[in-house]
C-alpha positions as CSV (number, residue, x, y, z in Angstrom):
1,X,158.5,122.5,37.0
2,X,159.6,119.0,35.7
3,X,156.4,117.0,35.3
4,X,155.8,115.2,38.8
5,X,158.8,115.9,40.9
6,X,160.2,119.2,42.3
7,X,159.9,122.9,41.2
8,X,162.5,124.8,39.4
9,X,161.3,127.7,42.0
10,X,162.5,127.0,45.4
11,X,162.0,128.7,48.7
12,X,165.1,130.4,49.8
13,X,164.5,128.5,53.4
14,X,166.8,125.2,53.3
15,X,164.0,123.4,55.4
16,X,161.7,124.0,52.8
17,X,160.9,121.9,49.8
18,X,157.9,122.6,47.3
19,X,157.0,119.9,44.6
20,X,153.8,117.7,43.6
21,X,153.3,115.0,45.3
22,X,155.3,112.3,43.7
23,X,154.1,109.4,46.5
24,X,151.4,107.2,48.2
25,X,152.9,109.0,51.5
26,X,152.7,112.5,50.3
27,X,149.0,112.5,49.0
28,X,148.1,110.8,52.4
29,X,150.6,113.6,54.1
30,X,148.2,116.1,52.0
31,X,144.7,114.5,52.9
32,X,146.1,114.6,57.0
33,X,147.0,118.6,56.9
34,X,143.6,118.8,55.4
35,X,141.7,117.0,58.3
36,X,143.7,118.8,60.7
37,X,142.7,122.0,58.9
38,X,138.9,121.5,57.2
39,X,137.3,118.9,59.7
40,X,139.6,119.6,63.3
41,X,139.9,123.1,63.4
42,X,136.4,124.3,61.1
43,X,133.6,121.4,61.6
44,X,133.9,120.0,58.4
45,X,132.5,116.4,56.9
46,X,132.1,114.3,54.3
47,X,131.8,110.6,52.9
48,X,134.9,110.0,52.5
49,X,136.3,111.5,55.2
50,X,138.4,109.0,57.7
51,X,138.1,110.3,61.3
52,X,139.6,107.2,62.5
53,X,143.4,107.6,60.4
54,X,142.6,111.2,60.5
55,X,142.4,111.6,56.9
56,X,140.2,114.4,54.5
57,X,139.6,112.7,50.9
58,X,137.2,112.6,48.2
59,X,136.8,110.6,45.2
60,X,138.4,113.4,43.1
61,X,142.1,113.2,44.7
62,X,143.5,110.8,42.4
63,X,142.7,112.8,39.2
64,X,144.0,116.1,40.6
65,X,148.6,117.5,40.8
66,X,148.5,117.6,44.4
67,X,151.5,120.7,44.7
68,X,152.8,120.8,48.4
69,X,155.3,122.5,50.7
70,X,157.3,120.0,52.8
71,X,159.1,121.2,55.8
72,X,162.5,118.5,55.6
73,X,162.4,118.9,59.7
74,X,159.1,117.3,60.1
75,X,158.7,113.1,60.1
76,X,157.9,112.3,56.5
77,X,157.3,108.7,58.1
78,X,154.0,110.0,60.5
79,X,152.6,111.3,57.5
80,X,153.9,114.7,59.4
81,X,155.9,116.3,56.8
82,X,153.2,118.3,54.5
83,X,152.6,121.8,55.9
84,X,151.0,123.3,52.9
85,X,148.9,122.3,49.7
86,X,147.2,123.2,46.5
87,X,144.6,120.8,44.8
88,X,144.8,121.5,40.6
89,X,143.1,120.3,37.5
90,X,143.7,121.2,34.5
91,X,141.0,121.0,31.8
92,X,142.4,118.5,30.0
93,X,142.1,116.4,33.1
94,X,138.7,117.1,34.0
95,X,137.8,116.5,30.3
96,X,139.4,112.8,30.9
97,X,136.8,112.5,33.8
98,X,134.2,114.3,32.6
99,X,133.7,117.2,35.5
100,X,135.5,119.5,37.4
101,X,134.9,119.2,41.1
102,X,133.0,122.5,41.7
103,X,130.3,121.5,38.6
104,X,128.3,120.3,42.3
105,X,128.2,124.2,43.2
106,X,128.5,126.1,40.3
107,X,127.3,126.2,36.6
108,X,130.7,126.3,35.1
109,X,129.2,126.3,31.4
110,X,130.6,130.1,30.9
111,X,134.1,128.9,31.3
112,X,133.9,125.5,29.7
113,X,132.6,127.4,26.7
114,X,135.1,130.0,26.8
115,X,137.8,127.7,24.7
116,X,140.6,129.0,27.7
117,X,142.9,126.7,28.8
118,X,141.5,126.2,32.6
119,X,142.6,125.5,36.0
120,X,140.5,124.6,38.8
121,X,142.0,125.3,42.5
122,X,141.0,123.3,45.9
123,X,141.8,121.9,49.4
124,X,144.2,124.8,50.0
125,X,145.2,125.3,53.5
126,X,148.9,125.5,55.5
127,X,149.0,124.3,58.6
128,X,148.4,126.8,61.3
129,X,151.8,126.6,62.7
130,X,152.9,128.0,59.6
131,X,150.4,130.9,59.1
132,X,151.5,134.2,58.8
133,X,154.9,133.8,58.0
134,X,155.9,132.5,54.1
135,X,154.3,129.1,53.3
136,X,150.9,130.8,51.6
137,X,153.8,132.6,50.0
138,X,155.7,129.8,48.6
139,X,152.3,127.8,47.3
140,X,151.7,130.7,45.3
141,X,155.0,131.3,43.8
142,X,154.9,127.6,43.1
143,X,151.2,128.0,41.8
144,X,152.6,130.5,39.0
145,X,154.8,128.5,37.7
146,X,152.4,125.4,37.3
147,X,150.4,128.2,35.6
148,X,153.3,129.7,33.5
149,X,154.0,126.2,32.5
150,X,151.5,125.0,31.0
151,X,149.9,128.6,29.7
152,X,146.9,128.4,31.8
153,X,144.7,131.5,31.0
154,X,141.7,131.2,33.2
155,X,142.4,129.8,37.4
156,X,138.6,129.4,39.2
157,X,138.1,127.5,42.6
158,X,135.7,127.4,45.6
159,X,136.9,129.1,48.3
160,X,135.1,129.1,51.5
161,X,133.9,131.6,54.5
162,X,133.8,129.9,58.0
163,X,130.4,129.2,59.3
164,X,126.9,128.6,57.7
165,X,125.4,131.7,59.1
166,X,124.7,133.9,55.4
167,X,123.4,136.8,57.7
168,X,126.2,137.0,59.5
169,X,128.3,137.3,56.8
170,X,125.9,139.8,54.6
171,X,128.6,142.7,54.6
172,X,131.6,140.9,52.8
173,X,129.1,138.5,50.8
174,X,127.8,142.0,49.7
175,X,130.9,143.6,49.0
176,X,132.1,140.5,46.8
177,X,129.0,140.9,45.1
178,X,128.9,145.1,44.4
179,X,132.4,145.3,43.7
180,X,134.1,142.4,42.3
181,X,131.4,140.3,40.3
182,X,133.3,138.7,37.5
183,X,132.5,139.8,33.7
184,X,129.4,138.3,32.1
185,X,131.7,136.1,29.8
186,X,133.2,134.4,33.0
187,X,130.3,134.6,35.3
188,X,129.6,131.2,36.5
189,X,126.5,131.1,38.7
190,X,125.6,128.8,41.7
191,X,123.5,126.0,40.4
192,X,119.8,126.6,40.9
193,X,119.1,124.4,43.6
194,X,121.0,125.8,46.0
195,X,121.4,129.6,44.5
196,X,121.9,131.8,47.5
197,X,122.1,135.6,46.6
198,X,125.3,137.3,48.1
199,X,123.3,140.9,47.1
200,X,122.1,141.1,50.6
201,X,123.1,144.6,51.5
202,X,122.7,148.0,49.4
203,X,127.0,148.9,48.2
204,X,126.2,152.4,50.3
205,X,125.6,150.6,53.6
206,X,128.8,148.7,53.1
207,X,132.0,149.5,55.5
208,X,134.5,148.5,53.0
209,X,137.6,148.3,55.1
210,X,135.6,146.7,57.6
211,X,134.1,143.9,54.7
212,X,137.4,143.2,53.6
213,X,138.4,142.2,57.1
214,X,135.7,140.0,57.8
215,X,137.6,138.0,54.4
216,X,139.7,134.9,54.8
217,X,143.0,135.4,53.8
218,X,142.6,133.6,50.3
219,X,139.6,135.6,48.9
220,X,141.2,139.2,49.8
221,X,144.3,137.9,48.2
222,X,142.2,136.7,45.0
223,X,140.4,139.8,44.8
224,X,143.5,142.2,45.4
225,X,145.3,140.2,42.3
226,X,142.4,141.5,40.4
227,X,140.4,138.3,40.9
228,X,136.6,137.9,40.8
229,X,133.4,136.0,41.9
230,X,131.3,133.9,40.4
231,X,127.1,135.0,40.7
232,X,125.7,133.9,44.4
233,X,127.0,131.6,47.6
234,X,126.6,128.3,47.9
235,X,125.7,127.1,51.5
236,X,128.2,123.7,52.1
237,X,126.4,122.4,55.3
238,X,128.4,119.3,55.3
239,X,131.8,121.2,55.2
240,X,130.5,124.7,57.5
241,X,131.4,127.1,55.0
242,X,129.5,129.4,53.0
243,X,131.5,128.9,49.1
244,X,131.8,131.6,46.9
245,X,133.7,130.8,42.9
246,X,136.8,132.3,42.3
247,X,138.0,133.6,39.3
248,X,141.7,135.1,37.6
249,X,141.5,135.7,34.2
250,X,145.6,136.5,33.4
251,X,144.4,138.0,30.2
252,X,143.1,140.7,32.7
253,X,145.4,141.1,35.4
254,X,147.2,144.7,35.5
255,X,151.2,144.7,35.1
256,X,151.6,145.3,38.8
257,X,149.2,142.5,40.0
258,X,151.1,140.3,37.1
259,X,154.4,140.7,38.3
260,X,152.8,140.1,42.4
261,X,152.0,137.0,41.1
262,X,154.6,135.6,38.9
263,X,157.4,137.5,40.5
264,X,159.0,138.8,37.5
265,X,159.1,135.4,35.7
266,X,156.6,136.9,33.1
């Protein structure tokens, strides 16, 4: 990766192009997949969200690398070219603006403390023409080498379940919570206000093949790497979702899950 500009990994497909955003036009390409995706398709809100233009923003955007898959066959000029994206802050950026995004959610004090070099994760999403198949792919290979780059030790993020309904969801909250709780030393917690206990079912009672697939996509892929949650959900009724915290420590990951992720570039 060359600062702002493309990735020395590139997906094999000659259609497909993954970089930062480098442009007005691809930030505002980003912010459109992510109307279509969080406010269109899964009832999401916000105040800075522009239903007219079509547009998902907040008042963090400008101080996060936008990293986004562009499809060359789509019109770059309708804003129509962006079919996947990652949202990343380092901690020396947050540390410039004095947060990280999910402080609203989470108690992030374990990590800040930790002295790790830190990267927080948001707004992914590929448009849902191009689910399935190898965009999520491609953001991730391009995700490990932002990480391999600049020697990032600990990724964390908000990732979020469908729906506000914490019953509903009681099985996979539970099985997050029983089986993949991150380590004390990581273990960010939801701020107090709006703690919401994801222990709502006894780990015998649990279906675990049937948890799992009650998942989205990004949180069984966390968790498989070796990934973990953060302590309780946090119920976004604005956005829908019921968040949990997400958390790879690379200092932890086993060789296989390593090479998964990096794809034999470390």
């Amino acid at each position: 990766m060359r600062g702002a500009g493309a990735l020395d990994v590139q997906p094999p497909d000659d259609h497909f192009e993954l970089r930062l955003a480098e442009t007005g036009a691809d930030l505002a390409a980003a912010q459109r997949l992510r109307y279509e995706v969080f406010v269109a398709e899964l009832g999401g809100d916000g105040p800075l969200v522009d239903h007219a233009g079509r547009f998902e923003r907040d008042a963090f955007d400008p101080h996060f690398d936008h990293l986004i898959l562009v499809d060359r066959r789509r019109d770059a000029a309708a804003l129509d070219h962006v079919v996947g994206v990652y949202r990343l802050m380092t901690s020396e950026r947050a540390a410039a603006v004095g947060r990280f995004y999910g402080e609203d959610e989470y108690d992030l004090a374990p990590l800040k403390r930790s002295g790790r070099k830190l990267l927080e994760l948001g707004r992914s999403c590929v448009h849902r023409d191009y689910r399935g198949g190898t965009a999520l792919f491609h953001l991730w290979n391009g995700l490990a080498a932002y990480v391999l780059e600049r020697e990032i030790e600990i990724l964390f993020g908000v990732a979020s379940f469908h729906g506000t309904d914490v019953v509903a969801l009681a099985e996979p909250l539970s099985h997050l919570h029983h089986r993949f709780l991150a380590p004390e030393d990581l273990r960010v917690r939801v701020v107090p206000d709006h703690f919401q206990s994801m222990d709502l079912m006894p780990a015998g009672r649990i279906d675990r093949k049937r948890a799992m697939l009650a998942m989205p996509h990004l949180i069984k892929a966390y968790v498989r790497l070796g990934g973990f949650v953060g302590e309780g959900a946090y119920v976004d009724r604005a956005f829908n979702t019921v968040d949990v915290c997400l958390l790879m420590d690379t200092g932890r990951m086993n060789a296989q899950a390593r090479s998964r992720y990096t794809r034999g570039r470390a």
